[in-house]
PLY file of the C-alpha trace (Angstrom):
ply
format ascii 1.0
element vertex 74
property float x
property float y
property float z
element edge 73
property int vertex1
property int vertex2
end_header
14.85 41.13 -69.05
12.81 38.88 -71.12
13.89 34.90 -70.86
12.98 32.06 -73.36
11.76 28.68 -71.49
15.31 27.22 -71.92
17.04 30.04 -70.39
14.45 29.83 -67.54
14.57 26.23 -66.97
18.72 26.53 -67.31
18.61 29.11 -64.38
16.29 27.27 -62.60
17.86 23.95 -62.94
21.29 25.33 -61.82
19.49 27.02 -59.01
18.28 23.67 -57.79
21.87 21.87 -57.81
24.03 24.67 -56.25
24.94 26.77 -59.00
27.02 24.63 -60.90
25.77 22.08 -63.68
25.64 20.64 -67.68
22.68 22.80 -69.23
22.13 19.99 -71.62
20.81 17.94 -68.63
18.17 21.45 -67.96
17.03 21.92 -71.02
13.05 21.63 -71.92
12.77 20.92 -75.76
16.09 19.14 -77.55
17.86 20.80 -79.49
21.78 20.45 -81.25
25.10 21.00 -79.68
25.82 23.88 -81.35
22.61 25.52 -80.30
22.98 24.66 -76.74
26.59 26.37 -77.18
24.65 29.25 -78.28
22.39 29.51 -75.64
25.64 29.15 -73.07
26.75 32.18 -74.37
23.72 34.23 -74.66
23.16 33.66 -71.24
26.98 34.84 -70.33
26.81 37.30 -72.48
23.39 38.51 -70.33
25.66 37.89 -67.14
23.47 35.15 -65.70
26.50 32.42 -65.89
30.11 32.00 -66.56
31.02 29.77 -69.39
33.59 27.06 -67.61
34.01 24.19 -69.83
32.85 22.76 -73.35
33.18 19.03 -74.85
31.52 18.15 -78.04
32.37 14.56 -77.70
30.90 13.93 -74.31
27.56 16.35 -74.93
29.12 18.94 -71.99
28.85 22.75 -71.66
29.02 23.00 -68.29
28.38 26.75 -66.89
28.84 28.12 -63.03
25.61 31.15 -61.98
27.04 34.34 -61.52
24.75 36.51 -58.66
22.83 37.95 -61.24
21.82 34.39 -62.46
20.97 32.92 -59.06
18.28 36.36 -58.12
17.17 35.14 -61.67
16.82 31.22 -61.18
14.70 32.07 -57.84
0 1
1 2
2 3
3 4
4 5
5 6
6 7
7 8
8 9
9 10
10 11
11 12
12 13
13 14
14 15
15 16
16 17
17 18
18 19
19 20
20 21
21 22
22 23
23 24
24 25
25 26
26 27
27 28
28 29
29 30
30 31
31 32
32 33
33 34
34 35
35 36
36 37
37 38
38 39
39 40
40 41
41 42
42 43
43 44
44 45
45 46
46 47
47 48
48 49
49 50
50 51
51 52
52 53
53 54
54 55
55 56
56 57
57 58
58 59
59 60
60 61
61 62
62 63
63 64
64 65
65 66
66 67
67 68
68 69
69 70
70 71
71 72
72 73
Protein backbone atom coordinates (compact mmCIF):
# COMPACT_ATOMS: atom_id res chain seq x y z
CA UNK A 1 0.00 0.00 0.00
CA UNK A 2 1.16 3.30 -1.13
CA UNK A 3 1.69 6.03 1.92
CA UNK A 4 1.92 9.91 1.58
CA UNK A 5 4.93 11.48 3.77
CA UNK A 6 2.39 12.40 6.53
CA UNK A 7 0.99 9.04 6.84
CA UNK A 8 4.62 7.75 6.96
CA UNK A 9 5.95 10.14 9.38
CA UNK A 10 2.44 9.56 11.56
CA UNK A 11 3.32 5.76 11.66
CA UNK A 12 6.66 6.36 12.28
CA UNK A 13 6.28 8.90 14.92
CA UNK A 14 3.79 6.68 16.86
CA UNK A 15 6.20 3.86 16.37
CA UNK A 16 8.83 5.82 18.20
CA UNK A 17 6.58 6.73 21.39
CA UNK A 18 4.88 3.32 22.00
CA UNK A 19 2.02 3.32 19.84
CA UNK A 20 0.03 5.87 21.27
CA UNK A 21 0.28 9.75 20.39
CA UNK A 22 -1.34 13.38 18.90
CA UNK A 23 -0.54 13.10 15.02
CA UNK A 24 -0.54 16.83 14.94
CA UNK A 25 2.74 16.69 16.95
CA UNK A 26 4.09 13.93 13.73
CA UNK A 27 3.17 15.66 11.06
CA UNK A 28 5.88 16.98 8.29
CA UNK A 29 4.22 19.97 6.39
CA UNK A 30 1.22 22.02 8.43
CA UNK A 31 -1.74 21.72 7.49
CA UNK A 32 -5.64 22.58 9.10
CA UNK A 33 -7.55 20.72 11.69
CA UNK A 34 -9.91 19.47 9.59
CA UNK A 35 -7.34 17.99 7.28
CA UNK A 36 -5.43 16.35 9.98
CA UNK A 37 -9.02 14.83 10.97
CA UNK A 38 -8.99 13.58 7.54
CA UNK A 39 -5.87 12.03 7.48
CA UNK A 40 -6.90 10.25 11.11
CA UNK A 41 -9.41 8.60 9.36
CA UNK A 42 -7.84 7.62 6.18
CA UNK A 43 -5.37 5.98 8.07
CA UNK A 44 -8.22 3.99 10.24
CA UNK A 45 -10.02 3.48 7.55
CA UNK A 46 -6.55 1.66 5.97
CA UNK A 47 -6.40 -0.17 9.49
CA UNK A 48 -3.06 1.31 10.50
CA UNK A 49 -4.68 3.12 13.78
CA UNK A 50 -7.74 3.37 15.84
CA UNK A 51 -9.29 6.74 16.09
CA UNK A 52 -9.49 7.35 20.17
CA UNK A 53 -10.14 10.89 20.82
CA UNK A 54 -10.70 14.35 18.95
CA UNK A 55 -10.62 18.11 20.43
CA UNK A 56 -10.79 21.01 18.14
CA UNK A 57 -10.16 23.43 20.86
CA UNK A 58 -6.97 21.98 22.21
CA UNK A 59 -5.45 20.97 18.46
CA UNK A 60 -5.88 16.92 19.59
CA UNK A 61 -6.66 13.83 17.46
CA UNK A 62 -5.04 11.50 19.29
CA UNK A 63 -4.94 7.83 17.57
CA UNK A 64 -3.63 4.29 19.22
CA UNK A 65 -1.47 1.74 16.13
CA UNK A 66 -3.33 -1.18 15.46
CA UNK A 67 -0.66 -4.34 14.42
CA UNK A 68 -1.01 -3.55 11.00
CA UNK A 69 0.22 0.08 11.71
CA UNK A 70 3.19 -0.82 13.91
CA UNK A 71 4.74 -3.68 10.86
CA UNK A 72 4.05 -0.37 8.90
CA UNK A 73 5.80 2.38 11.16
CA UNK A 74 9.01 -0.09 11.25
Amino acid sequence: MILTRNELAILKGLTATGGTGNIIEFLIEPISFDAAFELANTLQNKDFVKLLYSNFNKNLIVVELTLVGFEAGK
